[in-house]
C-alpha positions, 0 to 999 in steps of 0.5 A: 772695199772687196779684198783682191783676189788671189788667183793660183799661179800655176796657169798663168802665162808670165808677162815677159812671154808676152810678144813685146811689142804688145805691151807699152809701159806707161803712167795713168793719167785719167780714169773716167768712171762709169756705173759698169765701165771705165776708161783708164788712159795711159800715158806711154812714151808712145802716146796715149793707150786707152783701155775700157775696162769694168770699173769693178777692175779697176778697183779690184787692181788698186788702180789711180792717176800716177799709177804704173801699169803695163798696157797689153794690146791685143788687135783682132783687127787693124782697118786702114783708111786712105788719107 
């Protein structure tokens, strides 16, 4: 197992200064992986978040089923479809 990389502080936004209605907390609740990348499905109070991330990621952080984690949305895009 690589160790966790340390990264300096000093351009790091803090998370609090992030918009929060981009963020869900939440608990993983799966995690299919693949060779490069892998999906991490978040439990929220909102409903489920899924995030496809590389799976070197997902080891670098540490991260399981259980795990509690801030899920960060960033949309570029929002299509609406009529019903």
């Amino acid at each position: 197992m690589r160790p966790l990389v340390s990264y300096p502080t000093e351009n790091v936004v803090p998370i609090q200064s992030i918009n929060a209605r981009n963020q869900f907390r939440g608990r993983i609740k799966e995690i299919i992986d693949g060779p490069v990348v892998s999906e991490v499905d978040v439990e929220t109070p909102h409903g489920i978040v899924t995030s496809v991330i590389t799976t070197r990621s997902v080891k670098d952080l540490q991260l399981r089923v259980g795990t509690e984690v801030l899920a960060l949305v960033k949309a570029t895009e929002v299509s609406i479809a009529k019903l």
